[in-house]
N, C-alpha and C positions, 0 to 999 in steps of 0.2 A: 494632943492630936485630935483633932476633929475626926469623926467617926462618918464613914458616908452617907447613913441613912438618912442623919441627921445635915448634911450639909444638900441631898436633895430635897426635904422638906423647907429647908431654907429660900433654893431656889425658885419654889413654888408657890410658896409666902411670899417671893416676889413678884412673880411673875401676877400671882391672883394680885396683889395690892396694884401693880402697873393697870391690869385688865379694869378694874372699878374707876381707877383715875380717871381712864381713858373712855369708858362710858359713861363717867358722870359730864367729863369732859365736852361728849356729844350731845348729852342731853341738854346741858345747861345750852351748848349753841342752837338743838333745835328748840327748845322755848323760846329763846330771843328769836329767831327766825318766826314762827307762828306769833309771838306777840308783834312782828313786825308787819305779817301780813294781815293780819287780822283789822289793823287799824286803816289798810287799804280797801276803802269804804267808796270808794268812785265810779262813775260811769264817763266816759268819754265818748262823743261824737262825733265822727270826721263826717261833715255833712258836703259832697262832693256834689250832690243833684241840686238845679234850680226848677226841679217841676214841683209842681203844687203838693201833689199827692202825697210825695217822698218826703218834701217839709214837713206839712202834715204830721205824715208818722215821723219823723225826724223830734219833731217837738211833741208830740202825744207821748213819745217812750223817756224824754228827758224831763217834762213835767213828771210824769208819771214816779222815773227814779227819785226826783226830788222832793217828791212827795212822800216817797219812803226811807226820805231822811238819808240819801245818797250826794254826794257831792257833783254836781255834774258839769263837763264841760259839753262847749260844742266849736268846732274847729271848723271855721265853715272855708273850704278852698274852690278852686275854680270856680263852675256856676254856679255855687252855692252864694259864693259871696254878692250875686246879684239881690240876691233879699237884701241885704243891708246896707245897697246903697238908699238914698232917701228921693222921692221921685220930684222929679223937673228941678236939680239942682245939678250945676255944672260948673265946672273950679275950671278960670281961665289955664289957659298957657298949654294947652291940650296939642298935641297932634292930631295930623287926620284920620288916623286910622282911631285913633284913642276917641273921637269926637264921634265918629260910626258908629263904632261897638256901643258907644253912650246911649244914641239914638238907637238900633237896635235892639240892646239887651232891654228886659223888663228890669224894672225898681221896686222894691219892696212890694209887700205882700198880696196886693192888689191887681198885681201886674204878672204874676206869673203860670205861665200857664200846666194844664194838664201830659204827665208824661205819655198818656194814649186816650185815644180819642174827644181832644181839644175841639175837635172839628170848628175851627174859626174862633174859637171863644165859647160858643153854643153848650159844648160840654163841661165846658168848666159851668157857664152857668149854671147848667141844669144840678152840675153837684151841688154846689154852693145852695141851689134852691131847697134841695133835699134836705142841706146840713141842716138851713134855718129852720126846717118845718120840723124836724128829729131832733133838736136841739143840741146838735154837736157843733160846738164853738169851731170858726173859721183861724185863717193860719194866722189874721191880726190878736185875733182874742187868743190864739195859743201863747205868741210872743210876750201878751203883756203877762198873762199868765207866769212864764217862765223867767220874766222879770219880777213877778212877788213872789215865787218860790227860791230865787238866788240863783239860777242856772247862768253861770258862767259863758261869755260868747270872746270868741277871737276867728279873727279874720284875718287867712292868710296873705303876708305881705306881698308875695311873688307872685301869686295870681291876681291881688289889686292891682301892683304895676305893668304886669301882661293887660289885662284888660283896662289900663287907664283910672283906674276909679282912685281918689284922694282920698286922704282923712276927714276932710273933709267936708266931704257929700254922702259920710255911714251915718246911719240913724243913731239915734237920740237910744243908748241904753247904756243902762250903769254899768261902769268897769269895760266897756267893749276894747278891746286892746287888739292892735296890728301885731304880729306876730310872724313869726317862719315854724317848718315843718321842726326842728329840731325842737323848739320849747313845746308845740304839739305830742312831741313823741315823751320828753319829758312826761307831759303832763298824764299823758297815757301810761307810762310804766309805775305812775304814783297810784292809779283806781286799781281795778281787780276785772272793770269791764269796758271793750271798748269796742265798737258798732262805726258801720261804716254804711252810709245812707247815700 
């Protein structure tokens, strides 16, 4: 016969032996979790703005990350995607409204203007003047930039076909890939940072 003292000493031997399992249990999955975020080392950009400015910082903060050894994207949608079309090039078989917005929107980097006080072009000038005499590289020199650092570019599919624009008539950069919001939002829940411009 079993004596009581001893059959609750038993059951607290078990009870402790369960408890340790079951914290080691946790621990071992929070390391794999931290070793898992740890290794989410990215920066993603949904670059939504086609004004100068915004590019600008769009691309200063994406060089920048990539400079610090960050993986970066940039998901350029709506009038973002006007930067990357390439200028005076136009893919037959267009509608009219698709041929408008052509002629309309600005193309690449050259062409886009200031999100306040543009005044006709005059104010972008004058920045542009300031950049070259201060030597802060312009939004063409940021672009090649972020093509020798490896900065990732995709351009949304559903805002090229709203606006007309082809494969095309996108400029000339390594890996540029057409895309939808969902591999964007992918690409966002793989970094650790993600910015909207």
């Amino acid at each position: 016969m079993i004596e009581p003292s001893s059959a609750v000493g038993s059951s607290a031997d078990v009870q402790s032996s369960e408890l340790h399992r079951h914290i080691a249990y946790r621990l071992e999955a929070l390391e794999q979790e931290v070793a898992r975020l740890s290794g989410r080392n990215g920066l993603t950009v949904c670059v939504f703005s086609g004004d100068l400015d915004r590019l600008i910082a769009a691309f200063s903060i994406a060089n920048g990350a990539a400079a610090c050894g960050l993986r970066v994207c940039m998901f350029f949608t709506f009038w973002g995607t006007t930067l990357l079309r390439r200028p005076r090039v136009a893919s037959r078989g267009k509608r009219l409204v698709e041929r408008m917005l052509g002629w309309l929107l600005p193309a690449g980097p050259h062409a886009v203007r200031l999100s306040r006080l543009d005044l006709g072009g005059l104010g972008r000038r004058m920045i542009l003047a300031e950049m070259r005499r201060k030597g802060v590289p312009d939004l063409a020199a940021l672009m090649e930039m972020a093509k020798n650092t490896g900065v990732e570019i995709l351009a949304c599919g559903m805002s090229m076909e709203l606006m007309g624009i082809r494969a095309g008539e996108l400029i000339d950069y390594p890996g540029l890939r057409v895309c939808g919001a969902a591999q964007f939002a992918d690409m966002a829940a793989e970094g650790n940072v993600t910015l909207f411009v």
